[in-house]
C-alpha positions in Angstrom: 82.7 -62.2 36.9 82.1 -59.9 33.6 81.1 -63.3 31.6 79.7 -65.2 33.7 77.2 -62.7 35.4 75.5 -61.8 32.1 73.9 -65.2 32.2 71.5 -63.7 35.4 71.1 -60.3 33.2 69.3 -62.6 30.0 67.4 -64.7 32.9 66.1 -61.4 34.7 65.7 -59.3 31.8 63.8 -55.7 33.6 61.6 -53.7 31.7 63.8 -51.6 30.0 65.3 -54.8 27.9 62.6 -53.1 25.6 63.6 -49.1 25.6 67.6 -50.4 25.1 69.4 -53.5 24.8 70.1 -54.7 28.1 73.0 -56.7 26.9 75.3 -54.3 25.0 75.0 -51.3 27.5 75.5 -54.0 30.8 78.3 -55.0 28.2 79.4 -51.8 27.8 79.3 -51.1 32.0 81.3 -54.1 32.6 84.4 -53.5 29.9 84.5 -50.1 30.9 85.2 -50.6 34.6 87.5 -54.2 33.4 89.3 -51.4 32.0 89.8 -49.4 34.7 90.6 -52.4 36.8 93.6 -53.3 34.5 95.0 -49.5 34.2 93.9 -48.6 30.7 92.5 -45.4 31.0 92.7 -44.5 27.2 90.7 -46.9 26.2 88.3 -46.5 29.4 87.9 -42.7 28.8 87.1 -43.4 24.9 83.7 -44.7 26.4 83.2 -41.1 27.0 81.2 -38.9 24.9 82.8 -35.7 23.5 81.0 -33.2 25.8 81.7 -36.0 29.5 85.4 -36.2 27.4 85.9 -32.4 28.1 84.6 -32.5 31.2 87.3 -35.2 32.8 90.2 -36.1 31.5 91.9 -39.6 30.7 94.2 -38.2 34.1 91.2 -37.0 35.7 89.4 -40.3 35.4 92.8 -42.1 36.6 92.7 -39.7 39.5 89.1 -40.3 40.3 89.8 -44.3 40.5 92.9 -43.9 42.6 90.7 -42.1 45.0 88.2 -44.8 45.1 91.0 -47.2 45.5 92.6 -45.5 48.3 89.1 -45.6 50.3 88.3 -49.0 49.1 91.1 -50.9 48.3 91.9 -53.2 45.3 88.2 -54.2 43.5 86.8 -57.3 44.0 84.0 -57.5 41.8 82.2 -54.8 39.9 79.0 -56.0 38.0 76.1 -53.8 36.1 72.8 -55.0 37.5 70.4 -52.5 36.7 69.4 -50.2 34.2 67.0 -48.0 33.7 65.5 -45.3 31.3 65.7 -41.6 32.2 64.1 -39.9 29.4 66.5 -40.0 26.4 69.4 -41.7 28.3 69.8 -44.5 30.2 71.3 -45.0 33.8 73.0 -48.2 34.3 73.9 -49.3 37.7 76.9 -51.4 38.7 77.4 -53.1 41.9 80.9 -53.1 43.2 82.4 -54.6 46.2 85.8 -53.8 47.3 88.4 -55.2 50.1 87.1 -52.2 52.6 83.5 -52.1 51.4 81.1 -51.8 48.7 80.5 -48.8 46.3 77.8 -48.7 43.9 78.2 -46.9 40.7 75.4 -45.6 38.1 76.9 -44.9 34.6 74.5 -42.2 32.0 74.5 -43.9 28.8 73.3 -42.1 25.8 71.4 -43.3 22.5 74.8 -44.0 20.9 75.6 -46.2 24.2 78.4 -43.6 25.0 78.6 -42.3 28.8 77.6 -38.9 29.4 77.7 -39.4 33.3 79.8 -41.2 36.5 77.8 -40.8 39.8 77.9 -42.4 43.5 75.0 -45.3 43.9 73.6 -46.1 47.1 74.8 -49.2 48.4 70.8 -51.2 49.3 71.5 -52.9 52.7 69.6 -56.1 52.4 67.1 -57.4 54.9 68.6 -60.2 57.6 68.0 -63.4 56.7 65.9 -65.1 59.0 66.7 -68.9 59.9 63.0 -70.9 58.5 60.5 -72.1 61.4 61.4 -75.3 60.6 64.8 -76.1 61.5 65.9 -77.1 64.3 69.7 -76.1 64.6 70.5 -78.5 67.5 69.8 -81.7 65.7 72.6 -81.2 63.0 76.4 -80.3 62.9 78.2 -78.4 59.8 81.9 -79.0 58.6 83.6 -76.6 56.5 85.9 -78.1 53.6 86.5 -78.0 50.1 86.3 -80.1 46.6 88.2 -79.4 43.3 91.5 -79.7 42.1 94.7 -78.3 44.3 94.9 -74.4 44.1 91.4 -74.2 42.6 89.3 -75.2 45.3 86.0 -74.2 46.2 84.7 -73.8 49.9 81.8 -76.7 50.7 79.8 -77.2 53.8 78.8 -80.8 54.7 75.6 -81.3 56.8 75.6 -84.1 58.8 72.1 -85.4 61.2 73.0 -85.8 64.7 72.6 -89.8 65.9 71.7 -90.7 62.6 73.8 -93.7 60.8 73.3 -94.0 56.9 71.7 -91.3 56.9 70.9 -90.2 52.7 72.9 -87.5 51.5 72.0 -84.7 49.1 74.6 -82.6 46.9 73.2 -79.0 46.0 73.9 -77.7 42.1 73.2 -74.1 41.6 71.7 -72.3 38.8 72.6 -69.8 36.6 75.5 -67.1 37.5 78.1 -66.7 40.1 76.3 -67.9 43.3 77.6 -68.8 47.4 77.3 -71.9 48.7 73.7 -70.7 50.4 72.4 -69.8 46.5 72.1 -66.0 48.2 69.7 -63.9 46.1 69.1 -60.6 48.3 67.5 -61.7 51.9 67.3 -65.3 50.8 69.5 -68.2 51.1 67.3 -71.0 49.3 70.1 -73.7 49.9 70.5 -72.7 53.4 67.0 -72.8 54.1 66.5 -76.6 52.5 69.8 -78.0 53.9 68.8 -77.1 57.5 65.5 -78.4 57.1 66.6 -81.6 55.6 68.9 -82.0 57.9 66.4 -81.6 60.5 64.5 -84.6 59.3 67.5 -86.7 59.4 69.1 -85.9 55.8 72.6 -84.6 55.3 73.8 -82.7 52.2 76.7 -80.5 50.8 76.3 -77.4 49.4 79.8 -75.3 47.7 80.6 -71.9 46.1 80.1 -71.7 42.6 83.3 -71.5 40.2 82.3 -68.5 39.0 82.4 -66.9 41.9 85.6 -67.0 42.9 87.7 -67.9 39.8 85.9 -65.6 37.2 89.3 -65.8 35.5 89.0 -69.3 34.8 85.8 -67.8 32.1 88.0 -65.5 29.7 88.1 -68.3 27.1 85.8 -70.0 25.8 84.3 -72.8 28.4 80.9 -74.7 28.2 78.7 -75.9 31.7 80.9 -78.8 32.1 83.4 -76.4 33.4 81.1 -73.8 35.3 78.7 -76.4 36.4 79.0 -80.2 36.0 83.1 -80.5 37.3 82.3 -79.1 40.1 79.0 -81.2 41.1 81.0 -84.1 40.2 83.6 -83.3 42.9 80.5 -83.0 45.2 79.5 -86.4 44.4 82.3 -87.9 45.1 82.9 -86.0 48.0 79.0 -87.6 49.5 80.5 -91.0 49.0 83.6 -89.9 52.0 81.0 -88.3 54.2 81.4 -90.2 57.7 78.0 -91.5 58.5 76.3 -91.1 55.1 75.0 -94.2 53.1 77.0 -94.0 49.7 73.7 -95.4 47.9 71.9 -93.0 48.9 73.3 -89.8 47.3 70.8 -87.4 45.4 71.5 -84.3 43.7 69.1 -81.3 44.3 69.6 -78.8 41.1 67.7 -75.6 40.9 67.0 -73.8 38.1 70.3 -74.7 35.6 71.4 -77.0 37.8 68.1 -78.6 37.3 68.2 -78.6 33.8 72.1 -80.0 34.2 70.7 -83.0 36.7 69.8 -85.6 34.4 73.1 -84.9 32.5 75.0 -85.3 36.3 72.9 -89.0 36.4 74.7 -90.4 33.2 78.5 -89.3 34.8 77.4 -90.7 37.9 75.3 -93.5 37.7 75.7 -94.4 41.0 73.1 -91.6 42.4 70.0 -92.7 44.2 67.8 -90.3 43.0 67.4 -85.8 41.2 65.6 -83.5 42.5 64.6 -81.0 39.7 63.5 -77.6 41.5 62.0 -74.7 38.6 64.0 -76.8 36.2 63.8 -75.6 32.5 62.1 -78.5 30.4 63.0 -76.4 27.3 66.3 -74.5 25.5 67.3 -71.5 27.5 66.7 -69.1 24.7 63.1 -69.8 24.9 62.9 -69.2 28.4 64.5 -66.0 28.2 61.9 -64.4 25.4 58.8 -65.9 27.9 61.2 -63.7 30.6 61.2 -60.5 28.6 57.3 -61.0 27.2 56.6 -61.2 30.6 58.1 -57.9 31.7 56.3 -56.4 28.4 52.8 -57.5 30.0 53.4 -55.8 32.9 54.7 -52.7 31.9 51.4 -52.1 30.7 53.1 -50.3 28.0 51.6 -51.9 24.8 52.5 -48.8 22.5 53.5 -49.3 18.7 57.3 -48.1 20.0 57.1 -50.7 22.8 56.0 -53.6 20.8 58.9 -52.6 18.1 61.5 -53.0 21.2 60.1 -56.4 22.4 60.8 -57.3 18.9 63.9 -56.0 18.7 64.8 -58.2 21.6 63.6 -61.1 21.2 65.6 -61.1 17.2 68.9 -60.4 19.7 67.8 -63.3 21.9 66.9 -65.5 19.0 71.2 -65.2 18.1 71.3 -68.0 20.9 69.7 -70.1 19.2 72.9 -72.0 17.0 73.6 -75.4 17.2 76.8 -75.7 15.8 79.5 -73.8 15.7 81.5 -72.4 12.2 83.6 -70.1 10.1 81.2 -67.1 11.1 80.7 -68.2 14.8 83.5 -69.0 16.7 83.8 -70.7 20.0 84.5 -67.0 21.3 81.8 -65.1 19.6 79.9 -63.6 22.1 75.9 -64.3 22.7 73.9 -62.4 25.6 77.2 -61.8 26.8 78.3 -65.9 26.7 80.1 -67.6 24.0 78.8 -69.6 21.5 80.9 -71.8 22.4 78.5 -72.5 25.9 75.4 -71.8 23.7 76.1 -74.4 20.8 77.0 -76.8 23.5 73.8 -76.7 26.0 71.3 -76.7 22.6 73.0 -79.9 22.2 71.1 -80.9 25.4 68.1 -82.4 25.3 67.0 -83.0 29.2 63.7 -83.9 28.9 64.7 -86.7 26.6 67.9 -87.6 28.7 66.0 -87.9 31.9 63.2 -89.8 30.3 65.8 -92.4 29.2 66.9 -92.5 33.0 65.7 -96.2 34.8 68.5 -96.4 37.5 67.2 -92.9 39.6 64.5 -91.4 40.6 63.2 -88.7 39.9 61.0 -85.7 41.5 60.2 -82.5 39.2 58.7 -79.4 42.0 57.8 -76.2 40.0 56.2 -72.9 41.5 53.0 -71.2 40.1 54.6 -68.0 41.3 57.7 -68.3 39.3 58.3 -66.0 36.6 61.6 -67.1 35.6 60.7 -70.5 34.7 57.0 -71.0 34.1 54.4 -73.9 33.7 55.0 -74.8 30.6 58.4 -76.1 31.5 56.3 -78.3 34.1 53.6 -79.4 31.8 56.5 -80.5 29.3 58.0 -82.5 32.7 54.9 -83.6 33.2 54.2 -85.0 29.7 57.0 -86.9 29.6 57.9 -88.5 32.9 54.5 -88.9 35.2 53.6 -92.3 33.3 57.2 -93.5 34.3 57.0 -95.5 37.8 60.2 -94.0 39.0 59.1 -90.3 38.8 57.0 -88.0 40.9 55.8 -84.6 39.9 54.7 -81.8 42.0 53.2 -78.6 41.4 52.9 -75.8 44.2 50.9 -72.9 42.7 52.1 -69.8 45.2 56.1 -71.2 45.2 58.2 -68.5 43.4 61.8 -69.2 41.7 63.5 -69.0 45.3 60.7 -71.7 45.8 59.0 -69.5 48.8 55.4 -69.1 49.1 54.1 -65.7 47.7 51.3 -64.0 47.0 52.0 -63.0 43.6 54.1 -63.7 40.8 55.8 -60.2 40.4 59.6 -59.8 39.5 62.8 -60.0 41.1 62.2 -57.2 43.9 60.3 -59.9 45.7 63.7 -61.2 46.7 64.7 -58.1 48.8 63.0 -59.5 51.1 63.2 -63.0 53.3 61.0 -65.7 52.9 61.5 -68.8 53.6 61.9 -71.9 51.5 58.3 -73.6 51.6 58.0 -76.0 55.0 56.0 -78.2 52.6 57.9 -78.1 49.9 60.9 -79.2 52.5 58.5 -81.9 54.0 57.9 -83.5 50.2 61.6 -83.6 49.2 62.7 -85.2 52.7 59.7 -87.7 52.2 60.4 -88.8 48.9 64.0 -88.9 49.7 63.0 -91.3 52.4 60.7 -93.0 50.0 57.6 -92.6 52.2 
């Protein structure tokens, strides 16, 4: 998951993006443990500084992960999400899930980004998720199955109405990183939340794992959102048109976040779709969004120091490197961005959305955005909204207390918010099944 992960680090940049780079010490987390996972313990324990190199040796360390495997099993997944200053060193935490359980880890990095500490995290036990007010469980049937090519399939869930016949069908497209079928983000299962509720109204849908999820192996070379993203929603398409009871001209794409931004590209490989549903949808280049993300967290650290303001800077000029175009003798498709390769980065700053879905006459259209969504902000809807509300086949919304999970909240505030469930907004739910519906 090592590559494909980073893309949720640049999107949910923390506070202390500004006291460190983020990227090169979640970098430096995630190759470290990679190495451990494939048996090279000399090149793991060179990670060490001279004084932690003392202290456990290369067969210490190679002791140490046996253990852990022995309790555990094989690793499954191990992923820095965290980090956080402590005084002159940094403390990086990496999430790791196992065949017998899960084992956090927090790595001590020093100024030279060399580890001067292994500890034992606490694994966080997330809050239940509770199934939304608004769905009615008895009025729809699931099916489990699958959609890709043989040996790289992906598990999908179709929703199908109860006595319903041509009932519209809607494909869900995630956003950015590895992601389930449900799009979980702590207590929250956003796709979950809108299938059900859709499906209570008399609207079926699929929803699938992301590739990057289970084949993060697939991601070692260089690869662009064609394969982590639009392949797969393509499969998904198709697979609406088979769906026993579902009208086969009447197949919408719901893409949130990324997938949003992707939508309009899905429209001109399958022109056949009745309509996109753009939910917190970027309007502009991902780099852009990611220095409004970090700017953001500067504002409310309330740390406005002269040292501060130097380490904004500093991180925006590393976030500005996403920025190319094309790619050359001094960038190569495997050059790595934010943790990416250029290769994906040259490739999506190709795209131009708001232009592509401007250009779209066959669809329609319907851009929702949250006023409590720090991720992805108003601009990105007033630049929607520019372009596409004098077009007769759009519709634009605005719900000022939505967040990026679009549930209602009181404030804005970061990503903590999604430890806890909320629901998918009932009227947010009510709007998309209505316009689906054409009412």
């Amino acid at each position: 998951m090592k590559k494909s992960i980073l893309i949720i680090v640049a999107l949910l940049f923390t506070t202390t993006a500004f006291s460190q780079n983020v990227v090169q010490l979640f970098n430096g987390a995630n190759d470290f443990f990679k190495f451990l996972q494939d048996g090279k313990y000399t090149e793991a324990h060179a990670f060490f500084d001279d004084t932690l190199k003392s202290k456990l040796s290369q067969d210490a360390l190679k002791k140490l992960w046996g253990d852990i495997g022995e309790k555990f099993g094989k690793a499954e997944s191990l992923d820095a999400i965290q980090s956080k200053a402590q005084g002159e060193f940094f403390a990086v935490t990496v999430e790791g899930h196992f065949e017998k359980g899960d084992q956090n880890f927090i790595l001590g990095f020093n100024k030279a980004q060399k580890i001067v500490g292994i500890y034992l995290g606490q694994v966080k036990k997330a809050n239940a998720y509770i199934k939304p007010a608004y769905v009615d469980t008895s009025s729809y049937t699931e099916k489990s199955t699958y959609i890709g090519p043989p040996k790289r399939q992906l598990a999908a869930i179709i929703t199908s109405p109860k006595n319903t016949k041509n009932f519209p069908i809607v494909v869900f497209v995630h956003g950015s990183g590895p992601g389930d079928m449900d799009e979980t983000v702590g207590a929250n299962k956003p796709f979950k939340d809108i299938a059900a509720g859709l499906a209570s109204k008399g609207i079926g849908s699929i929803r699938y794992v992301k590739r990057t999820l289970v084949y993060p192996n697939e991601f070692a070379t260089p690869y662009t959102v064609k394969e982590e993203v639009l392949d797969d929603a393509t499969a998904a398409i198709a697979l609406a048109r088979t769906v026993v009871g579902a009208d086969p001209k009447n197949i919408f794409v719901f893409g949130h976040s990324l997938g949003g931004m992707l939508a309009p590209k899905m429209a001109l490989t399958s022109p056949d779709l009745a309509g996109l549903i753009l939910a917190a949808a970027p309007a502009r280049k991902l780099t852009d969004i990611i220095i409004d993300q970090n700017k953001y967290m500067f504002e409310l650290s309330g740390d406005t120091t002269a040292v501060m303001k130097q380490q904004l800077a500093a991180a925006v000029t590393e976030i500005n490197k996403s920025r190319i175009s094309q790619l050359g003798t001094t960038i190569k498709p495997d050059s790595v961005i934010l943790g990416l390769p250029a290769k994906y980065w040259a490739d999506l700053n190709a795209y131009n959305q708001v232009t592509v879905a401007k250009g779209l006459v066959k669809q329609r259209i319907f851009v929702v955005q949250g006023g409590n969504d720090f991720q992805v902000s108003k601009t990105d809807y007033d630049l929607w909204n520019s372009a596409l509300s004098q077009k007769k086949n759009v519709k634009l919304k605005f719900y000022p207390d939505l967040n990026h999970l679009l549930s209602p909240q009181m404030v804005k505030g970061t990503t903590n918010q999604y430890q806890l469930p909320v629901s998918v907004s009932e009227t947010l739910v009510d709007d998309v099944a209505a316009w689906i519906k054409g009412k």
